[in-house]
C-alpha positions as CSV (number, residue, x, y, z in Angstrom):
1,X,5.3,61.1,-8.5
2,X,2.0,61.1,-7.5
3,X,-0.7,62.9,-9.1
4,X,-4.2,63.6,-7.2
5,X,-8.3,63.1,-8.9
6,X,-8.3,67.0,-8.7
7,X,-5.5,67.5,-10.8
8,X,-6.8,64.6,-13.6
9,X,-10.1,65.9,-13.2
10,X,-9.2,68.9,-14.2
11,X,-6.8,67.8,-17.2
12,X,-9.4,65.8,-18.8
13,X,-11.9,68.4,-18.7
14,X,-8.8,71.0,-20.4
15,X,-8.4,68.4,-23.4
16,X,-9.9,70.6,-26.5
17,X,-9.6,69.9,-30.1
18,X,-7.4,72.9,-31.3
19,X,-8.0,73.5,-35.2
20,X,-5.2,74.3,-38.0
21,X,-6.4,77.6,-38.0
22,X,-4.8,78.2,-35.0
23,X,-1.5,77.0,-35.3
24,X,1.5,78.4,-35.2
25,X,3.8,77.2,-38.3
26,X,7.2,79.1,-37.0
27,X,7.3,77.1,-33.6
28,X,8.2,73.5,-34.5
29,X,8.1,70.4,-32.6
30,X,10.6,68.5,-31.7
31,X,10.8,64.9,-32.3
32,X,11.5,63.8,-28.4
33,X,8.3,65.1,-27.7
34,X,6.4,63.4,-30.2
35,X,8.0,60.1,-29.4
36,X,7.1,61.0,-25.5
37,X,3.2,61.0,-26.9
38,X,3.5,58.3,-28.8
39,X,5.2,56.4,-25.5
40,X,2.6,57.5,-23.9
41,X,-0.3,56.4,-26.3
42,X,1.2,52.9,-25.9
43,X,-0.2,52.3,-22.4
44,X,-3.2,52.2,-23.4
45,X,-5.3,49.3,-22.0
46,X,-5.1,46.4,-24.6
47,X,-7.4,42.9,-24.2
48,X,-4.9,40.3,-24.8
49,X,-1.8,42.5,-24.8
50,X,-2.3,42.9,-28.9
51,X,-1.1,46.2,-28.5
52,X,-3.4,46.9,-31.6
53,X,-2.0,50.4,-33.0
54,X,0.7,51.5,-35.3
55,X,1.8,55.1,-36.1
56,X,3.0,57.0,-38.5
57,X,4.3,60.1,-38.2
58,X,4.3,62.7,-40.3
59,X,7.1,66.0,-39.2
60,X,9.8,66.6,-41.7
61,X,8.5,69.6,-44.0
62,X,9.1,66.6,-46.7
63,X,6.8,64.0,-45.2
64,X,4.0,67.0,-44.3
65,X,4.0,67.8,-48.0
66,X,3.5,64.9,-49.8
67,X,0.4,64.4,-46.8
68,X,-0.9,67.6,-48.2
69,X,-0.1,67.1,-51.5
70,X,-2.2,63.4,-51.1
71,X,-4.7,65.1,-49.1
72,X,-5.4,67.3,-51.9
73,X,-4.8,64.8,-54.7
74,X,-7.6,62.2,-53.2
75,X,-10.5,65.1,-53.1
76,X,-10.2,66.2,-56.2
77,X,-9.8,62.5,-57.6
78,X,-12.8,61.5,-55.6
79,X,-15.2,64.1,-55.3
80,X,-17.9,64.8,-57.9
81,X,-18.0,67.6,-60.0
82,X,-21.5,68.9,-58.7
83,X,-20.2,68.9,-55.3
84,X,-15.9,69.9,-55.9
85,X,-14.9,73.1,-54.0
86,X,-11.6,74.5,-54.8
87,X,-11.2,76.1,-51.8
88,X,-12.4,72.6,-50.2
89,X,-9.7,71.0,-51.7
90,X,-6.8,73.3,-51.2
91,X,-7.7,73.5,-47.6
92,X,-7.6,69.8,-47.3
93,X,-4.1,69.7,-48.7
94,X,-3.1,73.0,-46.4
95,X,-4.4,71.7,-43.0
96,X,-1.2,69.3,-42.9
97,X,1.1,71.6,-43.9
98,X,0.1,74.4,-41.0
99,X,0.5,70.9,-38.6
100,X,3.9,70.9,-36.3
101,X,3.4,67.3,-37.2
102,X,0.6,64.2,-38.7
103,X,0.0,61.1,-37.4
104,X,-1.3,58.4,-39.2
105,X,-3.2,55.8,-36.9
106,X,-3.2,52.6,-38.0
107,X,-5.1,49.7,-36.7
108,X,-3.0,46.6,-37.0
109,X,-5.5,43.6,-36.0
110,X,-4.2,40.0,-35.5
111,X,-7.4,38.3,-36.0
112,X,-7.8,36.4,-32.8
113,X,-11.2,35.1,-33.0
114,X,-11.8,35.5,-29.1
115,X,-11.0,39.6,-29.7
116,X,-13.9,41.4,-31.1
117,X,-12.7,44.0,-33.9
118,X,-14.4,46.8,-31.7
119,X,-11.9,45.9,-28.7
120,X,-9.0,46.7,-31.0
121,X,-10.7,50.5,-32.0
122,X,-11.7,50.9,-28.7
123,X,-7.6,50.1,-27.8
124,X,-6.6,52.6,-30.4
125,X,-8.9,55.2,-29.0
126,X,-7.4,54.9,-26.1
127,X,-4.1,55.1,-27.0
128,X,-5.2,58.3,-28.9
129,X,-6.3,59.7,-25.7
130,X,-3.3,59.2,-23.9
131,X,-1.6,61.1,-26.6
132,X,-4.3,63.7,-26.3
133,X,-3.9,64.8,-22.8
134,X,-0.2,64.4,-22.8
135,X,-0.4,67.4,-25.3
136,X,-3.1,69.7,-23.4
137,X,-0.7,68.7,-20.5
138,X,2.3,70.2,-22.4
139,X,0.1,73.4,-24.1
140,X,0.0,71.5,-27.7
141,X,-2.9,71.7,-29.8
142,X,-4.4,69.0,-31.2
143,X,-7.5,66.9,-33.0
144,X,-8.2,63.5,-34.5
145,X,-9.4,63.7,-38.2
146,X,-11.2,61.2,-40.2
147,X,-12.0,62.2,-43.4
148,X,-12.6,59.9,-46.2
149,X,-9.1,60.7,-48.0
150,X,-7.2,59.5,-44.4
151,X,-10.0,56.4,-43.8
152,X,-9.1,55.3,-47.7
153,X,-5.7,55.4,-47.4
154,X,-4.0,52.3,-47.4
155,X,-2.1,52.3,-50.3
156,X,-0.7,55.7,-49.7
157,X,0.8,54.7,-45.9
158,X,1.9,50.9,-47.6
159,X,-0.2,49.4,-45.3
160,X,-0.5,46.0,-44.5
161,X,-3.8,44.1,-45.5
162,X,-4.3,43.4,-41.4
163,X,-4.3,47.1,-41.5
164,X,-6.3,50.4,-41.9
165,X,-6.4,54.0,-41.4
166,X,-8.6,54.8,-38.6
167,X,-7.6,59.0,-39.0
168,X,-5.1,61.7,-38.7
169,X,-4.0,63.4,-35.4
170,X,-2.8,66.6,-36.0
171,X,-0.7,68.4,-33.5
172,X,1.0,71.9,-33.3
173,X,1.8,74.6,-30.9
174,X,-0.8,76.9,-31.2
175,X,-2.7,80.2,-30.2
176,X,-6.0,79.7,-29.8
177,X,-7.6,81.4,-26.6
178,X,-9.0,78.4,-24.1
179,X,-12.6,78.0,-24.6
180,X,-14.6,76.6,-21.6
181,X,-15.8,72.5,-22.6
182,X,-19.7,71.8,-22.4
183,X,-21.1,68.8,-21.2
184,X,-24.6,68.1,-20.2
185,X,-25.4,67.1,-16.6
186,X,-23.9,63.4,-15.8
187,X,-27.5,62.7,-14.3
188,X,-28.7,62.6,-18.0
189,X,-26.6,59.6,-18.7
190,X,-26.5,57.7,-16.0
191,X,-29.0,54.9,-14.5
192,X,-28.0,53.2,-11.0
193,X,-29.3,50.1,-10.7
């Protein structure tokens, strides 16, 4: 099968991060397509062939509960008094449990001395995008979040000390109306030489 620029052109400039607030709780997702993304994150372009990224993923209503119920836990645990927010923190704990599905990505770095630890993230980024426009491609919504709670925690996924959290990609079917992307003019960023 043979897809043309136009048609990746215009896929990439779909891809939109699609909130919780949007999702639709009632239409679930079903595991084949989730492994299908996470097939597809794992062509990502990888110096060295470490294949740098681990996943895990987050869909039985068990699994998303204990992710909120953690999410929820580590902000009121770590925030200070003068700055807690109630609502704050049950929306941290609530934004996984509107999610079709959460998944956890995990850089797992072999530390090859000739590999830069910026190659690996850059690797895992990519593998994120893959995932990214496979679900604009099928009509999921989706974004990649990093707060603190998901960047702290290792003890929480049992990860390995060659291992962190680099964030959460939430993904559900969803309803929010397309929004047209911005970008500034290419010419801006650009210098030939």
């Amino acid at each position: 099968m043979s897809v043309s620029p136009a048609e990746i052109g215009a896929l990439i400039r779909r891809r939109r991060s699609v909130f919780p607030k949007f999702y639709l709780q009632d239409k679930p997702i079903d595991r084949q397509i989730i492994e299908q993304l996470l097939e597809n994150a794992i062509w990502a372009p990888t110096h060295k062939r470490t294949e740098p990224w681990r996943f895990q993923v987050f869909h039985s209503p068990e699994s998303i509960q204990q992710l909120g119920d953690y999410m929820s836990e580590f902000y009121r645990l770590n925030t200070p008094s003068e700055a807690f927010s109630e609502e704050k923190m049950i929306k941290s704990g609530e934004n996984p449990r509107r999610a079709g599905a959460v998944i956890a990505l995990v850089l797992h770095r072999e530390l090859i001395e000739s590999i830069p630890e910026f190659e690996e993230v850059a690797a895992l980024a990519m593998a994120v995008q893959n995932m990214w426009l496979s679900c604009t491609a099928l009509g999921l919504g989706c974004y990649w979040s990093t707060p603190r709670a998901a960047l702290e925690a290792g003890t929480f996924l049992e990860l390995a000390p060659n291992e962190r959290c680099l964030g959460l990609f939430y993904l559900a079917w969803h309803e929010m109306p397309e929004v047209e992307g911005k970008r500034g003019p290419l010419a801006d960023k650009v210098r030939w030489r």
